[in-house]
Legacy VTK file of the C-alpha trace (Angstrom):
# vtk DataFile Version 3.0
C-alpha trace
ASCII
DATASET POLYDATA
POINTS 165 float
113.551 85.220 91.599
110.696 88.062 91.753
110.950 91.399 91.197
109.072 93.505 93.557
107.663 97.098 93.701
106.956 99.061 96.708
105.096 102.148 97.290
103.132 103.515 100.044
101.356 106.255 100.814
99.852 106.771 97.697
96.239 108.716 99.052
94.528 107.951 96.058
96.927 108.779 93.866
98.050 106.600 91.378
99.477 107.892 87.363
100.674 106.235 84.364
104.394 106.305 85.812
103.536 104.242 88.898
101.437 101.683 86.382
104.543 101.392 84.150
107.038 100.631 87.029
104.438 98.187 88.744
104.332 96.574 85.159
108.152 95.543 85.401
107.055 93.596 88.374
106.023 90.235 89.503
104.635 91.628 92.995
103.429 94.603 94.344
103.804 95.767 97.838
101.976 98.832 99.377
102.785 99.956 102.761
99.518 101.459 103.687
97.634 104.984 103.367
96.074 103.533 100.560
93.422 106.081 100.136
90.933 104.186 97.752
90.593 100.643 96.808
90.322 101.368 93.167
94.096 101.887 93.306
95.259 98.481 94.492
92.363 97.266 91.784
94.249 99.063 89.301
97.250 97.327 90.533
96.086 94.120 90.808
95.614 94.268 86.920
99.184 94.164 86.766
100.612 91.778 89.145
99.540 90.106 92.654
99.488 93.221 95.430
100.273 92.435 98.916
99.228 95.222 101.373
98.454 96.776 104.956
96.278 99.349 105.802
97.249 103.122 106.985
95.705 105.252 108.996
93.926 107.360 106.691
92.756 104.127 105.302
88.729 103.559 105.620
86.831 100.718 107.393
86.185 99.135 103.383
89.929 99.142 103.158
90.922 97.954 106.605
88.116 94.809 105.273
90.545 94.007 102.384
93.913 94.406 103.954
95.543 93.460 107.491
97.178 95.808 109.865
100.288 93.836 109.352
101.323 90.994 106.907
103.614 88.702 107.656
104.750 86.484 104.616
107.602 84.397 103.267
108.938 85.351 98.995
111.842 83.457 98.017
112.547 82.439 101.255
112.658 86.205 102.287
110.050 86.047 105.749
108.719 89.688 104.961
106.566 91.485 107.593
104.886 95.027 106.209
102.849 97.376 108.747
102.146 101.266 107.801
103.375 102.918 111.334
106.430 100.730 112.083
109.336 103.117 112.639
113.096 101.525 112.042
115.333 100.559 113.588
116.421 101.863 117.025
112.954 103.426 117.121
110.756 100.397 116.357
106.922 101.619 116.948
105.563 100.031 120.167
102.719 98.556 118.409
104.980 96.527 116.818
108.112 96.170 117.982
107.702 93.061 120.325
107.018 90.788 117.494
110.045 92.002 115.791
111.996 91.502 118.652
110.371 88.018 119.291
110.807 87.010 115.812
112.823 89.239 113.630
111.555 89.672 109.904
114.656 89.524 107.020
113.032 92.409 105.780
110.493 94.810 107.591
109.135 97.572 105.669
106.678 100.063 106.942
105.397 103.439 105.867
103.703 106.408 107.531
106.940 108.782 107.070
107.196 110.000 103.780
110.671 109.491 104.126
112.751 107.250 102.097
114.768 105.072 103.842
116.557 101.370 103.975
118.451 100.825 106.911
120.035 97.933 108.297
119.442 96.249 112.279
122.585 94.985 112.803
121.130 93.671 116.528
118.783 91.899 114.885
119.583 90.786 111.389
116.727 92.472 109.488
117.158 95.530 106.646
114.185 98.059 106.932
113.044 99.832 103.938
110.125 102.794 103.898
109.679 103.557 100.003
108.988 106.945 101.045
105.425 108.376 99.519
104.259 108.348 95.656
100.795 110.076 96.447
100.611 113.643 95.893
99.841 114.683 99.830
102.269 114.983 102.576
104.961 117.068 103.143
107.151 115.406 100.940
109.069 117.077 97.867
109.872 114.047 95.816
107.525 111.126 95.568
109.274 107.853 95.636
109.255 104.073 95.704
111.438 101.160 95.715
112.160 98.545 93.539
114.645 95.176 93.997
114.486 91.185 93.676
114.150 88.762 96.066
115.801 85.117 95.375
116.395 81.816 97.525
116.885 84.302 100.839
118.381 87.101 99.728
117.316 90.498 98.772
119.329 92.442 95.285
119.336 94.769 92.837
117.934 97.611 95.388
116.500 100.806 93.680
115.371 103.620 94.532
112.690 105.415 91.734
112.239 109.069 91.984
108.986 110.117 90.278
109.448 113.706 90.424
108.182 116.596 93.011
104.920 116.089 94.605
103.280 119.226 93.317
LINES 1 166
165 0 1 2 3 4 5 6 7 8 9 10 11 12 13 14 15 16 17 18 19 20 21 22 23 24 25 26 27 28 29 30 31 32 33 34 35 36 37 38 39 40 41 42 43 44 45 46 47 48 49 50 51 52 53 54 55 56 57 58 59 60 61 62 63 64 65 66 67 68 69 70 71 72 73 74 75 76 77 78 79 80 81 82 83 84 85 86 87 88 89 90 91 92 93 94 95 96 97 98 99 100 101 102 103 104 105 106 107 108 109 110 111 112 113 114 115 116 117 118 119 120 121 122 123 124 125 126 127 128 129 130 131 132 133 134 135 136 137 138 139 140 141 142 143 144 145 146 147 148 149 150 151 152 153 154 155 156 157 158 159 160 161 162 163 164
């Protein structure tokens, strides 16, 4: 069993909340808009980070992290991008390759808005953590927090780290 994190949209901006819940984890995921790499340093201090880039993310970033990453966690076959959508409104970009080959879990970013969401269709659950950074126009940051073990994903949270500004 591992216990991941996962935040996105952090644009720089990382405080001592976000290190104590990453901490508590044996992964950490980051669904892109990064913002600097000394935050996924910081994180990777703490426990392995898996990551995509965003679209505010710079070409140093884009060097260090994929557009998408595909990966398998407990027997979970993950697949992470930052502009992804959910379901019924899968991004073109990268919808045929979920269609091809459907992910368990698919998580993207971009939003700001929370979300976990079942495809029924296709046998995936969609999460978007929502932002933790400090820009956007959302009013509470967020991330996400649950386990993954032999296939299935548990223990689903949702972490509220207060309004943005």
């Amino acid at each position: 069993m591992k216990k991941i994190l996962l935040l996105s949209d952090t644009h720089s901006y990382i405080d001592e909340r976000i290190l104590d819940f990453a901490s508590q984890a044996d992964e950490i995921w980051h669904a892109g808009d990064i913002g600097d790499l000394n935050l996924t340093d910081q994180l990777a201090k703490i426990a392995p980070v898996r990551a995509v880039f965003g679209n505010i993310d710079n070409a140093e970033i884009r060097k260090e992290f994929p557009l998408n990453n595909r990966f398998e966690v407990e027997g979970v076959d993950v697949l992470i991008t930052h502009i992804g959508g959910y379901p019924g409104k899968y991004s073109p970009a990268i919808s045929e390759e979920i269609y091809a080959n459907p992910p368990k879990l698919f998580i993207s970013g971009h939003s700001h808005i929370l979300k976990v969401m079942p495809d029924r269709n296709l046998n995936l659950l969609h999460m978007n953590p929502g932002a933790c950074g400090i820009h956007g126009f959302h009013q509470i940051r967020t991330m996400l927090r649950f386990t993954v073990d032999s296939g299935k994903i548990d223990n689903l949270e949702v972490i509220e780290l207060g309004k943005r500004g």
